[in-house]
Structure formats: structure tokens, C-alpha cells
Steps between C-alpha positions, in 0.01 A plus 500: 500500500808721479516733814493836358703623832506880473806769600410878494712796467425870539703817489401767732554837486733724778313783595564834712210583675544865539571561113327211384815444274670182409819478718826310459492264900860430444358145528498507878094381469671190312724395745260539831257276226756246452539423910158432534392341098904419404518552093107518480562900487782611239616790362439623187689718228355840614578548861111612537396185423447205751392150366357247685433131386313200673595130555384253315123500582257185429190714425378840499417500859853419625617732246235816660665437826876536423453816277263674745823437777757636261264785417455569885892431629629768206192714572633512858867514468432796236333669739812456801690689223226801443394353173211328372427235171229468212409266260489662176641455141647863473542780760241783389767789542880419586718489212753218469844763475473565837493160618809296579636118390545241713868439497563152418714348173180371333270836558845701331567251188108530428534877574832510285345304180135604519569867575229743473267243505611331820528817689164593448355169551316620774187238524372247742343149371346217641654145407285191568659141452308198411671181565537224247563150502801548189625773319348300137130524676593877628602632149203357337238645771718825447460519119078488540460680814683817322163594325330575832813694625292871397163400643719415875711812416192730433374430848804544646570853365611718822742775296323808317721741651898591423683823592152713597355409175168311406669248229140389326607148585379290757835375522815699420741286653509257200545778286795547728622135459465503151848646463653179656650247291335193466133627645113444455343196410717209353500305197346117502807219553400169337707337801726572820789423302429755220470740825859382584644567196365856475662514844791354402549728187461812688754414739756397276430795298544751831145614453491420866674308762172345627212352452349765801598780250152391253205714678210383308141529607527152544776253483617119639716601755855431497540352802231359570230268392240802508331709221527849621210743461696854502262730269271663809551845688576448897147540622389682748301317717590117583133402355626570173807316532347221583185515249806520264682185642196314495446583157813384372549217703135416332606554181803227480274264683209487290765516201613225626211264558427604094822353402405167723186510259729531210393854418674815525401878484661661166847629528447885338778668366673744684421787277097407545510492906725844435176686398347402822745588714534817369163553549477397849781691556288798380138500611555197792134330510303790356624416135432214270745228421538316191322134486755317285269210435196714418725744319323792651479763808399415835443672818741439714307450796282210287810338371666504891160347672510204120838413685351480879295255302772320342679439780240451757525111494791494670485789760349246715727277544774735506380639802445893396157592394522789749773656346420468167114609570680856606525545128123606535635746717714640313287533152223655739744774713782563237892388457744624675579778229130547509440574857861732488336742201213524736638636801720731292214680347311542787805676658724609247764390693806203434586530896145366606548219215772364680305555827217245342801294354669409876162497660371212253841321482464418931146374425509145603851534633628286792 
């Protein structure tokens, strides 16, 4: 059976304890990262943005390990420069003017192109990799999986707040996304090769210079034989990361052992799994998402616990029941965005939502 090796990703957010304020680290948290975890830490276009990424992991457990270090090592570095992280998908209060770019060429020609948008591109996502035998078996897994992309995503919603303001969304940050270029969920490729050419076209055309420059919700990566699962908020606690890991790494394998069956889930269009999204972007898990084959609304919560069922013949052998069983958590205690709203109307206050924010995102973290 293919491997399904997993690589996770998360961007954290540079805080200043006293003002609760993003703040611009002048990447000096990067650099004391990158002596102890080399280029597992990075930089990232804002300078209040740290990113972290793991190794190659062989299962959800090895996976667990390596991101609760990186959490803990920036966690503690922060906190030799009088700052602190959190795991969120938007700051509740700072506004992205104040904040400062990264100075690098690639940050200022996406700066110098993008503009307005790049500037205030002020989110933090989560990026989980699933390893794939071939990039032909990775683009075909990646044109089925898309459907479940807003029933992972709705779980995962961690960003209700942007510049003091109660958005009504679970999840602003995709609203924030949204004005990027080539963004949201993908169309279906009949092959790799069709892929390549849309690739190819866009290059030659100086659309981009790069196949790293398309930041779908999903995509084969360029670089690597991996589908890419980029459509989640950070989360806050490490649970949730790994619930949403699990899930995904779930997903391709049970789509997988379908296709060695000679069956395959149906491809939707993009404009179909668009309603979804933009529902779970919305109301998170306390909405209803459409049921393409039915043709009808379903609560979200049902429809996420149907695809616990789906994919729980192969959680077993993949080795992550427990993380994916922290789903149940998570439908019973709130999202992210959920558990944010919460504290904020108890005390009517964005500082103490940050407070919960870097409290939660050490949780696990060592």
C-alpha cells in the first residue's frame, strides 16, 4: 500500500505580550530556530509571521512529536526576545499597515505585483502533505478528495476576528485570500500532464514564474510527489492539527484503496464544492452543507461524522485513530473560531482573546 508519509506546516503568530499586538521580530526568532531545527523554521512575507514545517513523518505519531518541538523551541526563543506566539487564522485586533515585510527579493516582487492585496495578507494557515507514490496517482486522489475540502475546512475554522471587528464568519482569513490570484479550490485535471501544461502556459505567459505562485486549497505540489492540503486556519491547539492531519491523510488513503477496487468518489465541479466552502467559511460546523449526491441540505456536523465513517477502514492501519477520534472533541467543545467568540463575549475584550489564543497554542508543546 502506498505510504501516505505526512509533512505539516503551520504559521504562527508574533506576539507582544504587554500590548497583545502583532509585532514585526526582525526575524531574529528565525534565525535562533534555524541553529537548533536548520530550515524547519522560515520566515515568512510579514515580518510577524514565523512558519515552521516538519520532516517527512511516517505517521501521525511521528508527525505529533516534531510539531509539538517546533511549537515549544519558537515558544521559547519568543519568549528570550519578550514576545510570545499563537496559533490562529487572523489576529483579533492588529491591523496589517502597521506591520512590516520581510525583506527578501521574492516577499518584494509578490509585494510589487500583488499590491494591496499582498500587504494585507495578514493570515496564518496550516499546510499538511500527503505523500504519493507518482504525481499521475496524486492528481487523481487530488481531483476527488476536493469535495471534502469544506467539511475539513469547517472544523478547522480558528479566524472570526479582523481589526476589532466580529466578521460573522467563522473564518475571515479566506475571505482575505480570496483576493490572491489563482486561490480556493481547483478545477479537476484529467491527467498530470494536463496539470503541466496549465503550468506550462502560465509560465510562458508571465502569469507567474512558478509553479509555488498557484495557492489553491489544494494542489499536487510542484516539487514534490505530495498533494498538499492548504485550505485550514493554523489551529490553536496541536489536537486539532493533528485531528486535521489524520483526516486528510485518511482521506487519500481510503481514496485510494477505492481506486484499487476500481471505484472512485465523484469528481464535483468546482463551482458545486464552492457553495460549501463558502458556507463553512460562514457558520463553521453549526451550518448545513450541501449533499451533492442527495441534492439537499445537511448538517454539517452529520455530514462530518458520514465521513469518520467513510474513512474509518483505514484509520487502523494507518496508525491514527487517536487523532482523528479528537474530531469528537471538537464537534462537542467548539472550533477554534468557536471557542475565540466565546471568550470574547464573556469579556468584551480582544486582549484576553489573544491571552486564550497563546495559552492553547503551548498545550501539548515540548
Amino acid at each position: 500500500m502506498n505510504e501516505f508519509t505526512l509533512g505539516i506546516e503551520e504559521e504562527y503568530m508574533v506576539i507582544d505580550p504587554v500590548t497583545r499586538e502583532l509585532t514585526s521580530h526582525d526575524q531574529k526568532i528565525v534565525e535562533a530556530a534555524q541553529k537548533i531545527h536548520k530550515d524547519q523554521v522560515k520566515a515568512e512575507m510579514h515580518q510577524a509571521v514565523v512558519e515552521v514545517g516538519t520532516g517527512i513523518c511516517k505517521s501521525t505519531t511521528e508527525a505529533r512529536k516534531e510539531i509539538s518541538q517546533l511549537r515549544y523551541t519558537v515558544s521559547q526563543l519568543a519568549g528570550e526576545q519578550g514576545l510570545r506566539i499563537g496559533a490562529a487564522g487572523t489576529h483579533p485586533f492588529s491591523h496589517w499597515e502597521k506591520q512590516l515585510i520581510t525583506e527578501h527579493p521574492r516577499y518584494n516582487e509578490i509585494v510589487n505585483e500583488l499590491q494591496e492585496a499582498a500587504r494585507s495578507n495578514l493570515i496564518f494557515g496550516l499546510h499538511v502533505h500527503v505523500g504519493f507514490q507518482s504525481r499521475e496517482l496524486a492528481i487523481h486522489i487530488a481531483n476527488q478528495v476536493r469535495y471534502f475540502l469544506p467539511h475539513v475546512f469547517a472544523l478547522s475554522t480558528n479566524s472570526p476576528f479582523w481589526e476589532s471587528r466580529n466578521t460573522g464568519y467563522k473564518s475571515f482569513r479566506t475571505k482575505i485570500f480570496d483576493k490572491f490570484p489563482r486561490t480556493g479550490i481547483p478545477d479537476i485535471f484529467n491527467s498530470i500532464e494536463d496539470y503541466d501544461s496549465y503550468v506550462k502556459l502560465l509560465i510562458k505567459t508571465n502569469c507567474m514564474d512558478n509553479a509555488k505562485k498557484i495557492w489553491w486549497d489544494i494542489r499536487v505540489h510542484p516539487f514534490f510527489d505530495t498533494v498538499e492540503f492548504r485550505i485550514c486556519d493554523c489551529p490553536m491547539l496541536i489536537d486539532e492539527t493533528m485531528a486535521f492531519t489524520a483526516l486528510f491523510q485518511a482521506l487519500c488513503a481510503k481514496l485510494y484503496k477505492l481506486r484499487l477496487q476500481n471505484m472512485e468518489f465523484i469528481s464535483y465541479s468546482r463551482a458545486l464544492i464552492n457553495e460549501n466552502k463558502w458556507r463553512a467559511a460562514r457558520y463553521g460546523i453549526d451550518g448545513n452543507l450541501i449533499d451533492f449526491g442527495k441534492e439537499m441540505e445537511v448538517n454539517c456536523r452529520n455530514l462530518i461524522l458520514e465521513l469518520l465513517d467513510f474513512v474509518d477502514d483505514v484509520v487502523d492501519e494507518l496508525g491514527c485513530r487517536d487523532d482523528i477520534n479528537y474530531v469528537h472533541r471538537i464537534l462537542e467543545h467548539g472550533t477554534g473560531a468557536d471557542r475565540q467568540l466565546a471568550v470574547y463575549q464573556q469579556t468584551g475584550s480582544f486582549e484576553s482573546v489573544v491571552d486564550y489564543i497563546t495559552t492553547q497554542t503551548l498545550i501539548g508543546a515540548k
